[in-house]
C-alpha positions, -999 to 999 in steps of 0.1 A, spaced: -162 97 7 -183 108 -24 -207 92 -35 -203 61 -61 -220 48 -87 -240 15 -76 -213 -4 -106 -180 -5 -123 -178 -6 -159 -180 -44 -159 -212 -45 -140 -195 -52 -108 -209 -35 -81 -182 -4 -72 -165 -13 -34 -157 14 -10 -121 12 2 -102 31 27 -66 35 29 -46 42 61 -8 45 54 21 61 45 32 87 15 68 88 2 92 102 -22 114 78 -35 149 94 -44 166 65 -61 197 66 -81 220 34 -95 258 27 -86 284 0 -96 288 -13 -57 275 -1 -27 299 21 -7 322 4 26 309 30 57 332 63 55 337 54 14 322 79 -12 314 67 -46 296 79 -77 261 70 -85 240 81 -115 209 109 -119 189 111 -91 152 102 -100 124 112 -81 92 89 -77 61 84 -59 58 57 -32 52 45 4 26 14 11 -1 37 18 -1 56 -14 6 33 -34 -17 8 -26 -45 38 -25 -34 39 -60 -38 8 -71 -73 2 -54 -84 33 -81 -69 17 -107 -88 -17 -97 -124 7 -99 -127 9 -65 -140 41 -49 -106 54 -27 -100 75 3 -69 75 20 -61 87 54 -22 100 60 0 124 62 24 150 37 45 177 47 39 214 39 62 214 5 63 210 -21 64 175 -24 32 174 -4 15 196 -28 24 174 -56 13 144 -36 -21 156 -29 -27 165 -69 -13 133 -82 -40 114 -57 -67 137 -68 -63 137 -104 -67 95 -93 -96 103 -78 -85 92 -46 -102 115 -17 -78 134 2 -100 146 28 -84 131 53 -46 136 43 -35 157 67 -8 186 60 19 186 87 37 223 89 64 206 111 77 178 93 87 169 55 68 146 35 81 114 41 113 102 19 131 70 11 167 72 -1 171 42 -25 206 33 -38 206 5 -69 240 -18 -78 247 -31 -108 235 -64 -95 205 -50 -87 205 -55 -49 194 -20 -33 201 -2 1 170 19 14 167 43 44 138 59 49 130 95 67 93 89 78 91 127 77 52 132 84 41 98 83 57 94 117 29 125 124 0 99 120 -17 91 148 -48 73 165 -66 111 163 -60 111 131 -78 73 122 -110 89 149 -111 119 126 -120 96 96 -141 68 113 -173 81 97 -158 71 62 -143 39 74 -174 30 88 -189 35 56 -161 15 36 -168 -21 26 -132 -26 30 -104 -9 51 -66 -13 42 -34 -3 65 5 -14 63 28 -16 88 49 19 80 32 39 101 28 37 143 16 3 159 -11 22 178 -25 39 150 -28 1 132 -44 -8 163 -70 23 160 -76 11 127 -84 -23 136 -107 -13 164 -127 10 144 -132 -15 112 -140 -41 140 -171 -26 155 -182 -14 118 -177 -50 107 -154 -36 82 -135 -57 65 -100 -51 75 -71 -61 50 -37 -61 68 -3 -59 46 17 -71 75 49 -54 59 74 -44 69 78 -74 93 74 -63 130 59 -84 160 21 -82 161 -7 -91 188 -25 -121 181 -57 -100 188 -48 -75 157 -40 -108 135 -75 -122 145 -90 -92 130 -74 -96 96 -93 -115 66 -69 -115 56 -34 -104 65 -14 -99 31 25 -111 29 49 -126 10 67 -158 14 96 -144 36 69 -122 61 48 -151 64 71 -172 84 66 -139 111 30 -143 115 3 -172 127 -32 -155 114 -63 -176 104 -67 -156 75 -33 -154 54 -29 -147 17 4 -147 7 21 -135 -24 50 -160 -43 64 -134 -69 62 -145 -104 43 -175 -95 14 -163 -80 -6 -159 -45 -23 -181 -24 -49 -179 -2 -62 -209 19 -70 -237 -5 -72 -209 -34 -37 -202 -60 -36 -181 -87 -8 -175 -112 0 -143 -130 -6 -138 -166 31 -136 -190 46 -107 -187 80 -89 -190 90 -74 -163 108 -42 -162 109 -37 -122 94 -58 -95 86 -26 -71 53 -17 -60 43 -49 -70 34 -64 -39 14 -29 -30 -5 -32 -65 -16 -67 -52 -26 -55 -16 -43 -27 -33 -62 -47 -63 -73 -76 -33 -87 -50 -12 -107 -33 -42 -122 -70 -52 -129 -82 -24 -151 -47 -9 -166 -55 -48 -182 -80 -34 -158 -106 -52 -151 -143 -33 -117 -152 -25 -108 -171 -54 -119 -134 -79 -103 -111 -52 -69 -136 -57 -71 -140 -92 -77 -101 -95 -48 -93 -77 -22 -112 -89 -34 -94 -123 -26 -65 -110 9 -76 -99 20 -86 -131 14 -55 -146 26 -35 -125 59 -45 -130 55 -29 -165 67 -1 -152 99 15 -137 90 27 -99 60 17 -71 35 40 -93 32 47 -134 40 81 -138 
């Protein structure tokens, strides 16, 4: 990781924060009703956007002033390429994102009704590549983080390598327990603190649990904050710009009740904007 400066611009001491997750495409495109299996029916222009949990919560932690490295996977194409230079034009460090000649960049096929209920299937492509070798080859810079940030799209043993490492660092590991899959009380204990929303947190018993409520708010212990007005445009993403703002606060050196308030800030806005990332 390059070297920081010792504050943000608001006088807050800059926080180190890795990222360990995965990269999408998102290939979304809007229909009246959701096909019946063997139907075909006509959907609208196909957009192309930036997501998956790892990116875009690297993302968000720049965006939050937090010095960003992220460790993943792309595939050798195009989209790859792109990927890379959107992260470094961030400023995120891609040292550790990994180009995979044998698999695509990962992809998520999105399909939108008029009701504006979705279908998503996702190709991991590369992300399915990641593995405990690749979280070794970065330990250096995650021992030097102040805060360490995975999700649950990539392999279990690689979120275990993760947690190991940050453990014997004394890292501060933030886990976004999402998307919902059985976990070892020994990786939950590591956690301060596992991120989720209402719905995941009836999956998990962790000491530490912050959990976000949507438009009103997060909690976190005995601590609530609520998001400033806003008018939404679309609610995705915004649970990664949360995770992604917390982790960035808290390696600032902020307490829980900042971190919270910081990151529900950064929810609300960024359902400002049409996709997980602003384009």
């Amino acid at each position: 990781m390059t070297a920081a400066s010792p504050t943000g611009g608001r006088g807050r001491a800059v926080g180190r924060v890795v990222v360990v997750g995965s990269l999408n495409v998102d290939l979304v495109t809007e229909v009246d009703r959701h096909p019946s299996p063997g139907e075909t029916v006509l959907g609208g222009d196909l957009v192309r956007l930036r997501g998956g949990k790892g990116a875009n919560q690297a993302l968000a932690a720049a965006r939050a002033g937090a010095e960003v490295a992220i460790v993943g996977r792309v595939g050798d194409d195009a989209d790859g390429r792109a990927y890379r230079d959107a992260l470094v034009a961030a400023g995120v460090d891609v040292t550790h994102l990994t180009t995979t000649p044998d698999a695509p960049t990962g992809t998520a096929l999105i399909v939108v009704d008029a009701e504006g209920e979705n279908t998503i299937v996702v190709a991991p492509g590369a992300n399915a590549r990641l593995t405990p070798a690749d979280v070794h080859g970065a330990a250096a810079t995650i021992r030097a983080a102040d805060a360490v940030l995975v999700q649950l799209e990539i392999g279990q043993d690689t979120v275990e390598t993760v947690a190991e490492i940050a453990s014997e660092a004394r890292t501060r590991l933030v886990l976004n327990a999402s998307p919902v899959r059985p976990l070892p009380p020994s990786l939950l204990a590591l956690a301060d603190p596992v991120v989720v929303n209402e719905h995941e947190a009836r999956a998990y018993d962790a000491a530490s649990t912050c959990v976000t409520l949507g438009a009103r708010g997060a909690r976190w212990g005995e601590e609530t904050a609520s998001p400033p007005p806003v008018d939404p445009v679309d609610t995705t993403g915004a649970g990664d710009a949360f995770a992604g703002a917390l982790a960035a606060a808290l390696a600032s050196g902020e307490d829980r009740a900042g971190a919270l308030r910081a990151a529900v800030a950064a929810g609300a806005e960024a359902t400002r904007w049409v996709g997980a990332q602003p384009l």
